[in-house]
DRENKE-249152 format. One line per field, with one value per residue (C-alpha): residue number from 1; residue in three letters; x, y, z. Coordinates in nm, 3 decimals, padded with zeros to 5 digits. Layout:
<pts>
i <- NUM;...
aa <- ala;...
east <- X;...
north <- Y;...
up <- Z;...
</pts>
This chain:
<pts>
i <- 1;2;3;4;5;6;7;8;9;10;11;12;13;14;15;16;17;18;19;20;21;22;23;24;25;26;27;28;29;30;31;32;33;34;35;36;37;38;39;40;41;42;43;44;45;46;47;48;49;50;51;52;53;54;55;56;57;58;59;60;61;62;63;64;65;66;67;68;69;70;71;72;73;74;75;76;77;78;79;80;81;82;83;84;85;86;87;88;89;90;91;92;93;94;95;96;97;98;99;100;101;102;103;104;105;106;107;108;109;110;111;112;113;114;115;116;117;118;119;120;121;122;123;124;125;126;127;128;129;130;131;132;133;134;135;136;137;138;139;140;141;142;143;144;145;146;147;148;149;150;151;152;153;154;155;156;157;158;159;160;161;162;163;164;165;166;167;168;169;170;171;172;173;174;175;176;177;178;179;180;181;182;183;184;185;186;187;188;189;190;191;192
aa <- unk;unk;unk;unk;unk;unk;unk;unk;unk;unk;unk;unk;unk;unk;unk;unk;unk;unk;unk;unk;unk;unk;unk;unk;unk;unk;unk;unk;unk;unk;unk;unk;unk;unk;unk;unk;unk;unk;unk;unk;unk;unk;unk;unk;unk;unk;unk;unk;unk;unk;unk;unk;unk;unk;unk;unk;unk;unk;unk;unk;unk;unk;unk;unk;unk;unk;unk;unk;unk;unk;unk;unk;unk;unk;unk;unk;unk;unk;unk;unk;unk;unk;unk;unk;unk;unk;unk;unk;unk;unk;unk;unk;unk;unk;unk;unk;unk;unk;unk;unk;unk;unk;unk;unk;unk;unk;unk;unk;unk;unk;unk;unk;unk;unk;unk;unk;unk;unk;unk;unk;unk;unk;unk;unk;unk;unk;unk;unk;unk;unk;unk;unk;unk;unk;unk;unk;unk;unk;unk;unk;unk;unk;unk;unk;unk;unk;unk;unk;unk;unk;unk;unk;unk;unk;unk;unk;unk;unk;unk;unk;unk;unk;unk;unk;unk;unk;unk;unk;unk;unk;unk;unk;unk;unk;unk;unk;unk;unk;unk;unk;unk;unk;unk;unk;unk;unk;unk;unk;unk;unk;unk;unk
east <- 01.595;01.757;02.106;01.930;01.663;01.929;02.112;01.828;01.716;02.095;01.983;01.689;01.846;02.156;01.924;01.742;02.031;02.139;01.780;01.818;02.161;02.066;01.789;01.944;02.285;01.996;01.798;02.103;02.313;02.071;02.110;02.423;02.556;02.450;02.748;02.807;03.154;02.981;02.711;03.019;03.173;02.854;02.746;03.107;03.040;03.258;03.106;03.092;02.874;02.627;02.664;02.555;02.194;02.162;02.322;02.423;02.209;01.964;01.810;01.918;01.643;01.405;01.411;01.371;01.096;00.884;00.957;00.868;00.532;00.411;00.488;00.284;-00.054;-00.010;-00.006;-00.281;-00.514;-00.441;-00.509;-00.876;-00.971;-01.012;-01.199;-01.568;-01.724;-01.564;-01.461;-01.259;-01.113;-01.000;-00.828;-00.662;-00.521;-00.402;-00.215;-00.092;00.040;00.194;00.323;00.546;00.719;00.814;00.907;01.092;01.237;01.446;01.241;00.947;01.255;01.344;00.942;00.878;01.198;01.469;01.500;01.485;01.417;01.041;00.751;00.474;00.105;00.161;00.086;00.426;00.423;00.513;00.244;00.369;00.318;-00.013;-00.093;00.031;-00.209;-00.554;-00.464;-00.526;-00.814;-01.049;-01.081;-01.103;-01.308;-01.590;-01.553;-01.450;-01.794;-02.069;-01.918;-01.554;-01.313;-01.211;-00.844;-00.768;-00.931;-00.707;-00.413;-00.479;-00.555;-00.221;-00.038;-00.188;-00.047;00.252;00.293;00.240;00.478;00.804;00.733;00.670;01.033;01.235;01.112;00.903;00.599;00.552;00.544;00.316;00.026;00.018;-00.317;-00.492;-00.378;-00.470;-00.839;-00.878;-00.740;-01.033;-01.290;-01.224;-01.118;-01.344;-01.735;-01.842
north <- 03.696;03.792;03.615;03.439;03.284;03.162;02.966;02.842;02.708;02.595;02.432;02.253;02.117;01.992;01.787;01.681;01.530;01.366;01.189;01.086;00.945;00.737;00.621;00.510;00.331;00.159;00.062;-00.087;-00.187;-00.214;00.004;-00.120;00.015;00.379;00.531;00.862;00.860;00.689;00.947;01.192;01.103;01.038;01.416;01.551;01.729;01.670;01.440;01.771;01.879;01.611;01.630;01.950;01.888;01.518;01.384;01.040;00.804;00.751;01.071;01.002;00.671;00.911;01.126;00.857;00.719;01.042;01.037;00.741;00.747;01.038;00.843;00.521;00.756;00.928;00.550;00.404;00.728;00.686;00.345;00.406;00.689;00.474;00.153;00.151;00.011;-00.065;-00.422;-00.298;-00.006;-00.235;-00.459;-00.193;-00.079;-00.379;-00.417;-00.017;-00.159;-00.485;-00.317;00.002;-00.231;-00.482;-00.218;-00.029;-00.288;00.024;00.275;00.059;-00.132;00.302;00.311;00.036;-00.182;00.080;00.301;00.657;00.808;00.874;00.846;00.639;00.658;00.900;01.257;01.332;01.103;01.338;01.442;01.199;00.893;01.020;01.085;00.742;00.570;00.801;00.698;00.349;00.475;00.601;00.310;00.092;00.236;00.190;-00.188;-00.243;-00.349;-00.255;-00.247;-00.270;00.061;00.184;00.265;-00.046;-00.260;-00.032;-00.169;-00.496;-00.477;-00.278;-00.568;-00.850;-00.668;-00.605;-00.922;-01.018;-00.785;-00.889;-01.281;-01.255;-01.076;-01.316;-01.595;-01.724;-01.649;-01.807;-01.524;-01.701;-01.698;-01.332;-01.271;-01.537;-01.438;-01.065;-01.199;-01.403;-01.100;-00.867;-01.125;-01.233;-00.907;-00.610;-00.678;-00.665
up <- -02.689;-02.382;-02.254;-02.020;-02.221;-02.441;-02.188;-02.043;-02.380;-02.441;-02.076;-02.221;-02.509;-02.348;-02.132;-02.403;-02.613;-02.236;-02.201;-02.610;-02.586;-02.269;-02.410;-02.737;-02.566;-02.360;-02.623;-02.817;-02.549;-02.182;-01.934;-01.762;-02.067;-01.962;-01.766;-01.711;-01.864;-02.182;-02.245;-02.202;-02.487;-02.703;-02.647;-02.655;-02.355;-02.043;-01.732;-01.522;-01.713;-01.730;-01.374;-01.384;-01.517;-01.343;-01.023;-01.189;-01.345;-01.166;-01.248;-01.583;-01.565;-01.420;-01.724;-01.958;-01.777;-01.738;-02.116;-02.157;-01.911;-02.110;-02.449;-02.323;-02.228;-02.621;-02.723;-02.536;-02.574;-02.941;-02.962;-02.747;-02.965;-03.272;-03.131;-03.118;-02.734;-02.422;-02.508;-02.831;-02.593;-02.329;-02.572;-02.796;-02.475;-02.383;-02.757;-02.720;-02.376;-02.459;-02.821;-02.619;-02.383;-02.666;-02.847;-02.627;-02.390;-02.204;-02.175;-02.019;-01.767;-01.664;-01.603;-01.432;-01.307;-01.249;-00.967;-01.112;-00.800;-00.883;-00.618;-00.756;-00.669;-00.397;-00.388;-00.539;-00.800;-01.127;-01.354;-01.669;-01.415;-01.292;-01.640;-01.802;-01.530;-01.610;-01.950;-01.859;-01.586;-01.901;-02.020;-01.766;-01.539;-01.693;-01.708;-01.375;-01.263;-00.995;-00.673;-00.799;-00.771;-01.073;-00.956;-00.798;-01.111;-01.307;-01.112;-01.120;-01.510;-01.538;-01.365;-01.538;-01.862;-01.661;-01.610;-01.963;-02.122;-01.846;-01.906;-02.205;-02.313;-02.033;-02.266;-01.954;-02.198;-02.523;-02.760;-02.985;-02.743;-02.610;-02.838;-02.643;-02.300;-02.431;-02.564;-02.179;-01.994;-02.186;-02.153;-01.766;-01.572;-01.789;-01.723;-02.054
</pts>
């Protein structure tokens, strides 16, 4: 391995532990907890040199999100494989949705509540984003009915389950009814 391939990989895993560290202060503590100066001392590296590999955080979020966006199309393409028909697809998205934002609360907020910095459906919008979304595209496209676009149904599915998972973690939601607003969410938007 040459010198440079080592410090590039040194790179790599420096920005790794960076994106980790955020996202487990976050997790534990929310992201106003995330400071530069924090993450500093976590990774016992100096604040130059976190600097170095992001501007601030903001770029920091944007890691963690693109992380995170790639994590949530693993989840929900795992969770489509193994149901049989369109209805049980659409609904075990809609649990693989609603089940990565509750459980993780900071890593959905760096995806989509923060500003990371990341264009989003535009032609620039990173290939974890565009990827997260087709995840969700699969299977909904083929419910969204005759006459209906596939990518706009897919948005407005995405923010009815957006909508679900924010309200639901305010407290503006009763917890104890998310399986009936998932079963009338299925049932009303996918033509089935």
């Amino acid at each position: 391995m040459s010198v440079q391939e080592r410090k590039q990989r040194e790179r790599a895993e420096r920005e790794r532990l960076i994106v980790a560290t955020a996202r487990e202060l976050a997790e534990q503590q929310g992201w106003d907890a995330v400071t530069t100066r924090r993450l500093a001392e976590r990774i016992e590296y100096s604040q130059p040199v976190l600097y170095s590999h992001f501007r601030g955080k903001r770029e920091i979020i944007g890691a963690v999100a693109l992380e995170g966006a790639a994590e949530l199309a693993v989840a929900v393409r795992a969770a489509t494989a193994a149901a049989d028909g369109p209805r049980e697809r659409v609904y075990a998205l809609a649990r693989a949705y609603l089940d990565f934002a509750a459980r993780n609360p900071a890593v959905y907020d760096a995806i989509f509540q923060l500003d990371g910095g990341l264009a989003y459906a535009q032609e620039d919008t990173p290939a974890p984003l565009k990827d997260s979304f087709a995840a969700l595209l699969e299977s909904l496209g083929e419910v969204a009915g005759d006459g209906v676009h596939p990518g706009l149904f897919t948005e407005t599915f995405w923010a009815a389950l957006h909508g679900v998972a924010t309200l639901t973690r305010s407290g503006r939601l009763p917890p104890e009814h998310t399986e009936l607003r998932v079963e009338l969410l299925v049932d009303r938007l996918s033509m089935i």
